[in-house]
C-alpha positions as CSV (number, residue, x, y, z in Angstrom):
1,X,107.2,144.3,142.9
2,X,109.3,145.4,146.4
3,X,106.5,145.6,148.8
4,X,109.9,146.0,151.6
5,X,112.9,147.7,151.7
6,X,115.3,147.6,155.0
7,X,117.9,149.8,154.9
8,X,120.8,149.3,156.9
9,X,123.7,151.4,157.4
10,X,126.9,149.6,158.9
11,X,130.4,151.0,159.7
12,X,133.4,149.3,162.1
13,X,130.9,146.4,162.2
14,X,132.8,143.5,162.2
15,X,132.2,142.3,165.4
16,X,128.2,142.8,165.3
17,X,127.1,142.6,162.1
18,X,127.6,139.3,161.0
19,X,125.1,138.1,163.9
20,X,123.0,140.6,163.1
21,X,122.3,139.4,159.3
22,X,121.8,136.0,160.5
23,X,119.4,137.1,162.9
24,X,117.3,138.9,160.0
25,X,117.9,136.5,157.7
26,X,116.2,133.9,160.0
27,X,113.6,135.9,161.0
28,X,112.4,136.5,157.1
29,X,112.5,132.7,156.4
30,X,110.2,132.1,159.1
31,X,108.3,134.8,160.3
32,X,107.0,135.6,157.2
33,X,105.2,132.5,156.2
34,X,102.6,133.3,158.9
35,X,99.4,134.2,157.0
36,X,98.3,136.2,159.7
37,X,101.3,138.6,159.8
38,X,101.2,141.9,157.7
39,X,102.0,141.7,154.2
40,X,102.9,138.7,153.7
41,X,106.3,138.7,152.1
42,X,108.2,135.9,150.2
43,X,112.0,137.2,150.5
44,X,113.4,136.7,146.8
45,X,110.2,138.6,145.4
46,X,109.3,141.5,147.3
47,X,111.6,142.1,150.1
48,X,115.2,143.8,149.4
49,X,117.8,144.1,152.1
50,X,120.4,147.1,151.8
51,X,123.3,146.7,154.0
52,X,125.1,150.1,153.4
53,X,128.9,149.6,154.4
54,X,131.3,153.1,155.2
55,X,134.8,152.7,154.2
56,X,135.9,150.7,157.3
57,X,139.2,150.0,158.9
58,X,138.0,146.6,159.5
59,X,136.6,143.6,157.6
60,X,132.8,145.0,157.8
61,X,132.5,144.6,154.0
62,X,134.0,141.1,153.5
63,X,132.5,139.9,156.3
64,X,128.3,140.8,155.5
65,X,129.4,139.5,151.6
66,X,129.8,136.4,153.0
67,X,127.2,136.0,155.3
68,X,124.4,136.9,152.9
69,X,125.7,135.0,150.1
70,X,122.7,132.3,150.1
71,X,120.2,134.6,150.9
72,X,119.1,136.5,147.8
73,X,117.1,139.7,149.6
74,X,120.2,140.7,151.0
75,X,122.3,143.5,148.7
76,X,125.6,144.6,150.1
77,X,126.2,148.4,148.9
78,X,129.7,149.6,149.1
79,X,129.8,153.2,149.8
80,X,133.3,153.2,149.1
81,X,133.8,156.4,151.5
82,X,133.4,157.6,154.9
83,X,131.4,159.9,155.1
84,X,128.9,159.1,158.3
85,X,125.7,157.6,159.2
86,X,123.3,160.1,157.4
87,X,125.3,159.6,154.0
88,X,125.3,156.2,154.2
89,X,121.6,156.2,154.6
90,X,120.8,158.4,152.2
91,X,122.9,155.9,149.9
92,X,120.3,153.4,150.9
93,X,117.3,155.4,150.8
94,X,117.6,156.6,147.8
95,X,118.5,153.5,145.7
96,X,115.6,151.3,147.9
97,X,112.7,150.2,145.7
98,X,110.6,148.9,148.3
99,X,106.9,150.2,148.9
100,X,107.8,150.7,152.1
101,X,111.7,151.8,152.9
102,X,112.4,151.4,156.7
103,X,116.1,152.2,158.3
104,X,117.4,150.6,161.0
105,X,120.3,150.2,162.9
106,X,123.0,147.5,162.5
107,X,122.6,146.1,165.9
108,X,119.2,145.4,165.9
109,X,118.4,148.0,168.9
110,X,114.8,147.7,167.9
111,X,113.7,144.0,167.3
112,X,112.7,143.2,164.1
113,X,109.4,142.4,165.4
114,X,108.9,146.2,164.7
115,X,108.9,145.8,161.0
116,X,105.6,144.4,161.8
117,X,103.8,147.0,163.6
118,X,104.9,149.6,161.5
119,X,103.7,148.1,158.0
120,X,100.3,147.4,160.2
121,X,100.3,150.9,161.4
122,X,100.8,152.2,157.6
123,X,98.4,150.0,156.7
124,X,95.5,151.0,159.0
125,X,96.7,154.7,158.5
126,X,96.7,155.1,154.5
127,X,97.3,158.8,155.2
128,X,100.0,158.9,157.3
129,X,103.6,159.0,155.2
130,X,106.0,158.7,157.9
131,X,106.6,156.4,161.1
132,X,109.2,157.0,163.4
133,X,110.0,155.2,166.4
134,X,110.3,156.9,169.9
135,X,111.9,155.7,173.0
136,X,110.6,158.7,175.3
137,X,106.9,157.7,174.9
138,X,105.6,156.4,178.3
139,X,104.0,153.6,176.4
140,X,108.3,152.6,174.8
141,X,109.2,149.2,176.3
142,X,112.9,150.2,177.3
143,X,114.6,146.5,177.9
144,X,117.9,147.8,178.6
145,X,118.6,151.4,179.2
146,X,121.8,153.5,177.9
147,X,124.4,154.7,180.5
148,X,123.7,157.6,183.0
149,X,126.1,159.8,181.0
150,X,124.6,158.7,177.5
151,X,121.0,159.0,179.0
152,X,122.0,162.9,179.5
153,X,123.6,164.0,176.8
154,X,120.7,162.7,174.6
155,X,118.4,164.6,177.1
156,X,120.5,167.7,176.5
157,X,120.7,167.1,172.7
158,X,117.0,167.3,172.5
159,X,116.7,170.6,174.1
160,X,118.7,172.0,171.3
161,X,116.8,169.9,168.9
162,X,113.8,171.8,170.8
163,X,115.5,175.3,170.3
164,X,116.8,174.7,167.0
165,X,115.2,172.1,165.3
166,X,111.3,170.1,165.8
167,X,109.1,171.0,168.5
168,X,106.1,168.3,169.1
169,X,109.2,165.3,168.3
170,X,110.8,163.9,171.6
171,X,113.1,161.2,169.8
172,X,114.2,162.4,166.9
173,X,117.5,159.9,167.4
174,X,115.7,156.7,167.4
175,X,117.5,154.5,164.6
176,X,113.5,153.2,163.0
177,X,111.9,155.5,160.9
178,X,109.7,153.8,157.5
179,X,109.0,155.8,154.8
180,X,106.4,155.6,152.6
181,X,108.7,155.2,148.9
182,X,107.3,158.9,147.4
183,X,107.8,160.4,150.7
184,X,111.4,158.7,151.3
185,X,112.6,160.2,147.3
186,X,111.2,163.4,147.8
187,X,112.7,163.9,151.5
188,X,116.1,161.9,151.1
189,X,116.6,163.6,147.7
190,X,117.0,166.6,149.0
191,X,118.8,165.6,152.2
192,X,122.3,166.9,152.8
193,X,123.4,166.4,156.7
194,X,125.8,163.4,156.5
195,X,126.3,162.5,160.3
196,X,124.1,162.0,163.4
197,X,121.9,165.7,163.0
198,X,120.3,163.9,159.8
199,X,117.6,162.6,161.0
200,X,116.5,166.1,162.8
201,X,117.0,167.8,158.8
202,X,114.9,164.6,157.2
203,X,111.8,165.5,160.1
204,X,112.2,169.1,159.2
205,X,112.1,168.7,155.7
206,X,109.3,166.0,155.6
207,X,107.0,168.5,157.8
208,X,107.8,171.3,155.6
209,X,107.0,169.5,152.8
210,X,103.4,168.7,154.1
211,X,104.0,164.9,155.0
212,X,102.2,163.5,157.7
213,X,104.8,162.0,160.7
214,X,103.2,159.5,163.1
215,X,105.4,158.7,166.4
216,X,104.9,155.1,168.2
217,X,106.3,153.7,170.8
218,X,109.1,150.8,170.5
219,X,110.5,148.1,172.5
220,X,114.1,149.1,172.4
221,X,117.8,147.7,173.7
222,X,120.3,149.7,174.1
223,X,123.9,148.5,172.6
224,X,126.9,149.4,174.6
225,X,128.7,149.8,170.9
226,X,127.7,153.2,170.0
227,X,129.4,154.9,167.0
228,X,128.6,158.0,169.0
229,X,131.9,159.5,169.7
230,X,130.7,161.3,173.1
231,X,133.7,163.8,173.2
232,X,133.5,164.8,169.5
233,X,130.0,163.8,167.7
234,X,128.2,165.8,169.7
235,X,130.0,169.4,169.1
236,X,129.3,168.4,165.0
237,X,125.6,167.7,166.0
238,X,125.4,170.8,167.9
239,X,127.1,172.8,164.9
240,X,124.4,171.0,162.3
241,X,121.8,172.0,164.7
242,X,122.3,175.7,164.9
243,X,122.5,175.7,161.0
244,X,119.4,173.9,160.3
245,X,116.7,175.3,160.1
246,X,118.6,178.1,157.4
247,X,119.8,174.4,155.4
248,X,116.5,173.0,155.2
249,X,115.2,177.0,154.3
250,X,117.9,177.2,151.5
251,X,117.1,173.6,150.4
252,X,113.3,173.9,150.2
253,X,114.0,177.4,148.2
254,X,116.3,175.8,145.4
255,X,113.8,172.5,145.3
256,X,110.1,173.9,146.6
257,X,107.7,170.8,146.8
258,X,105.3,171.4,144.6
259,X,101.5,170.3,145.3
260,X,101.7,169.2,149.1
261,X,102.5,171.7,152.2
């Protein structure tokens, strides 16, 4: 039985990822044979690994097959397409089997030391569905801080998510959010946004289904290798954000949630 599901979508990650697998791939084999950590998790039994690869114009693919070859946790999901970040999570999402499914970005932004605190806050909070990470609570150990010009468009992002989208969530954009396994099918199946504006129509859809979001702080550290095309993601985010609230609307019309909400 999957107790833990890690879902990582990767894309262009040649250079990164590789490093990044070895990374979690140490950390498993070691960290988790301390009794006194959170569910304590032998890798080939109840942890999975999803590393969900775009169609990428470099070696990305080859590259995380061979890295994770000896370490049986790890499956390497070929999306075959390109069809953005939210797509390729979904992917992952939805085909996790894990207890708890938690998606995080490539690079490790968030240490993995977060994995830990958000199964412990799940745990100690059996009625909370959702955790999400946040980088604007005053209690968010920010280690290394995006560009001026980056820190500001995010700022101005969230005022349309404000106007648009959630009210009460500062940081919808962090890349660690864990998902209790009912709440992750019922919200990801019913998901549609496939680039950065997904993670503002999976919030919306989870509260409007009745599940219960917590927000903690994280330690964070900022990766100068954004996928964020400044000049050109941001219009498509803008677009997805005016629209949403009418998407999640029509969604939640054709597929109501029955018994929660």
């Amino acid at each position: 039985m999957t107790q833990l599901s890690l879902v990582i979508p990767a894309y262009n990650e040649e250079r990164r990822l590789p490093q990044s697998l070895r990374d979690i791939a140490s950390f498993f084999r070691f960290q988790q044979r301390d009794a006194a950590t959170v569910a304590s998790i032998q890798p080939q039994e109840t942890l999975e690994i999803l590393v969900v690869i775009e169609k990428s114009k470099d070696r990305t693919l080859e590259l995380a097959r061979a890295e994770t070859a000896k370490f049986p946790a790890f499956q390497i999901v070929d999306n075959v397409v390109h069809r953005g970040k939210g797509y390729a999570v979904r992917s992952g999402m939805l085909k996790a089997e894990g207890d708890i499914i938690i998606f995080m970005d490539a690079d490790l932004s968030t240490p993995l030391s977060e994995v830990y605190r958000f199964l412990q806050h799940l745990q100690e909070h059996p009625e909370t569905d959702i955790v999400i990470g946040s980088r604007a609570d005053a209690r968010s150990q920010i280690v290394k801080k995006q560009s001026w010009f980056r820190r500001n468009l995010g700022r101005g992002f969230n005022k349309f998510v404000f106007l648009f989208g959630i009210r009460g969530i500062k940081d919808t954009q962090c890349g660690f959010k864990a998902f209790r396994k009912s709440a992750a099918r019922e919200v990801f199946s019913r998901a549609t946004l496939d680039g950065f504006a997904f993670d503002v129509e999976v919030l919306m859809l989870a509260k409007e289904m009745g599940y219960k979001i917590d927000v903690v702080p994280v330690r964070w550290i900022n990766s100068e290798d954004s996928k964020v095309r400044v000049f050109i993601d941001p219009l498509k985010m803008l677009w997805d954000l005016i629209r949403i609230r009418r998407i999640v609307r029509k969604t939640l019309q054709a597929r109501p949630m029955l018994g929660r909400g």
